[in-house]
Structures are given as C-alpha cells and as structure tokens.
MIKE-999123 format. One record per residue (C-alpha): residue in one letter; x, y, z. Coordinates in steps of 0.001 Angstrom, whole numbers, plus 500000, padded with zeros to 6 digits. Each point is the difference from the previous one (the first is absolute). Layout:
REM residues N
AXYZ...
This chain:
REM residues 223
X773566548241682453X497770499872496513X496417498994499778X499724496544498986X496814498681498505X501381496623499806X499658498356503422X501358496657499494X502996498856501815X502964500360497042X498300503135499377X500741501650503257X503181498487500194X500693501324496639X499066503217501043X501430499998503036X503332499519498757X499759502576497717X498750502561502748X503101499097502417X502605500992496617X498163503020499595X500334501082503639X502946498605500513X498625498086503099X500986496994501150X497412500011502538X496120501338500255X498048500979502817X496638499234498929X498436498956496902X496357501062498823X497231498316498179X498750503421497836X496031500095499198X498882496481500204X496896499636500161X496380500007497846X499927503909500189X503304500385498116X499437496786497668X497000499915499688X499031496622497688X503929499102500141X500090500096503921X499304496133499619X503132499539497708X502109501998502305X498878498377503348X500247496533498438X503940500889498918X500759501050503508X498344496914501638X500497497166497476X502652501649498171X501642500236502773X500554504008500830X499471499638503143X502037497155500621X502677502104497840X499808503032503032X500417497125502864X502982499032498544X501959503308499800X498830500309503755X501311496644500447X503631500604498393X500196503010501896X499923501948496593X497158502144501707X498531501046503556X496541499073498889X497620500619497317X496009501204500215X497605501413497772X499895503537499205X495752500651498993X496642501899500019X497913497214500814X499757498098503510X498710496592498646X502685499163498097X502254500166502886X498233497801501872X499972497905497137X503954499873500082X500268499326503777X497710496839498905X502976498722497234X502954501557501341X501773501916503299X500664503433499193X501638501727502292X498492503788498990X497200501226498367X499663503532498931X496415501191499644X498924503145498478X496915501781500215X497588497339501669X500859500615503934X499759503834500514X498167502230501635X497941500393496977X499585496121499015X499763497070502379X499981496974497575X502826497919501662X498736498417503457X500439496511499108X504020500704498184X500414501880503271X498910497319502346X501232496965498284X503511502104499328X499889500524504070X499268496725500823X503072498571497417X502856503031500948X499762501253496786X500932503384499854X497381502638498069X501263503392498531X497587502205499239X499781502756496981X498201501584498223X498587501745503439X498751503320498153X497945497816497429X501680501765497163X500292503317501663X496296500594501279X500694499238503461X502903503148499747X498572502390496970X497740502079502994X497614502109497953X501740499921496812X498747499148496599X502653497070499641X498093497291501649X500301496361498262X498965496692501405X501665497013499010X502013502567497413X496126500559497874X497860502854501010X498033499707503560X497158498274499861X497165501916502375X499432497815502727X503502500003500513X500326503582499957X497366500428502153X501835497630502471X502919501603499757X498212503017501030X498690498111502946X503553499341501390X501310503675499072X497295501607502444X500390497602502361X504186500222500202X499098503912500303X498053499583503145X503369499056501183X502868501965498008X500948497349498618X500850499634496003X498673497380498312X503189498423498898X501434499931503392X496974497830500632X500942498200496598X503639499302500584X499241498698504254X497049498304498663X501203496913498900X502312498904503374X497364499884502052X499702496109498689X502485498019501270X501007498255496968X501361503245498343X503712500572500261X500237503291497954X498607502329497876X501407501263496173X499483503239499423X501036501163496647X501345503234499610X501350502322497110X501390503344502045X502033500002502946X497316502545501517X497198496990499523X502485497679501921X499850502066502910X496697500911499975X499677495887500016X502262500026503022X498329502484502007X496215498323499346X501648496757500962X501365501555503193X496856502354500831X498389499098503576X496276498258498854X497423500514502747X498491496534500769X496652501743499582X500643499950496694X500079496609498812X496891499419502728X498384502644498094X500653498626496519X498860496304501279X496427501731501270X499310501431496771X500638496877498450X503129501960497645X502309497085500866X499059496303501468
C-alpha cells in the first residue's frame, strides 16, 4: 500500500480503495501507519497527528477492521512514544518498531509494558541498527543509516568482545534479543540475498548460552 501523508479519514479510505484495485485484493491482512511521528515531520507532526485523531484516521482504520475489510491495522515507526500515543486514541492491533528495542538500543520499556499489559502484539526490526549489529569488523558500519557516532561504536565494541567470550556473533544476539520480552511476537529481518536469509535462519536457530545475556546485564550492555 502507498505512503499517505494525508491521515484523515476520506483520505485513507481514498487510498485504501485505490491500493485494493492495484493489488487486486479484496481483502488485507494488516494495514500500517508509515513514519508518524515528530522525527519524520518534524514541525508538521502536529498537522498529521491532529488529521488522524480529529480528522478522523484513526477512526478511518477501526472501521475497515470493523467491516471485516482488514485483520487489523497498527503503526509501522522509529519512535516508541508515538505508539503509546496511539494506544491512548485508538486500539491497534500491531505495532512494528524498528531500531529502538535491540540489543544495541533499549528505548521502548514503557511501549513494551503497556503493549503487554493491552495484548498488543510488537514486531520488532530494525534489530542490526542499520547493519552495525551484523557488519563485524568492516568499514560499512552506519547507525540509524548516518555514520556511527563514537560512543556508539565504542558500545558496539563492548557487546562484540563480550559475544566472543562465548562464540557467539553479534547478530545472533541481535536477532534472539528482542523475544526475550514477552510482548514481542516476531522479529523482521530484511534481507536482499538468499545466502543473508539463511545466515538469518541459522543466528535465529543458534543455541545462546544463558551466560550470555547474564553477562550482558552485568556489564550494564543491555537493561
């Protein structure tokens, strides 16, 4: 379905509509919010939460759910607060988060308890923090897609030596990371080679030592 940066209700229907010609759907699984929020926006972030609250967007998504048109609808974001602002105006049924509950970055606690406590399911991406987490000792390493800042580099140092005390990879750790909270259903791992999809599958799969996390937690590399 195509960004929309109109969030009222005849809006989404509008697009809507035209995303189930195009697909030739009759019926949609799940339907994303893309990028709302103040770090997208910026100044318009007002404007845009405004349409989906008073302009009725969200109201819009409840009523596909309702009709039966879709299974549910969520928001699909970089930023944690802004979820929790939704659960506050409307009942999403999904949220997918990238890059702010990883190994890396623990900025979500109170998404991830309040999305617990309500049964909404959490997906998780971003879980390499735009390949850092996976790049080993390459020269590629981005953070939030810019260049590494150094205390983050240094950090990401910090977990490197201390997966290596157990043979572990770093992105194993990174992709089994995020279900240790209760509130996350699944991870996304995105993936342009069928090689990189099974090297996903086999870090997903890979036996973690217990030790490990318990090591992490003592040197304060994850809360």
């Amino acid at each position: 379905m195509r960004e929309v940066f109109d969030y009222s209700y005849d809006a989404i229907m509008r697009s809507f509509d035209d995303s189930q010609q195009r697909m030739g759907r009759a019926w949609i699984d799940m339907l994303f919010v893309h990028d709302i929020g103040r770090i997208t926006h910026a100044d318009a972030a007002a404007f845009h939460w405004s349409a989906l609250t008073k302009g009725g967007g969200f109201r819009a998504l409840s009523d596909l759910r309702d009709a039966g048109i879709i299974g549910g609808f969520g928001l699909g974001v970089n930023e944690a607060e802004v979820v929790v602002d939704a659960m506050n105006e409307a009942r999403p049924d999904c949220t997918l988060l990238a890059g702010r509950h990883t190994l890396l970055e623990q900025n979500a606690d109170a998404l991830l308890a309040k999305a617990l406590a309500e049964g909404m399911s959490i997906v998780i991406g971003g879980v390499f923090n735009s390949g850092i987490l996976a790049a080993g000792n390459s020269g590629n390493r981005k953070f939030d897609y810019q260049d590494v800042p150094q205390d983050v580099a240094r950090k990401v140092d910090e977990l490197a030596a201390a997966c290596a005390a157990f043979d572990v990879p770093p992105a194993a750790a990174a992709i089994q990371f995020p279900h240790k909270h209760r509130a996350v259903t699944s991870v996304l791992i995105g993936a342009k080679h069928p090689d990189r999809v099974r090297q996903n599958i086999g870090w997903f799969e890979r036996a973690l030592p217990d030790e490990l996390w318990q090591a992490l937690e003592s040197k304060r590399l994850i809360s």
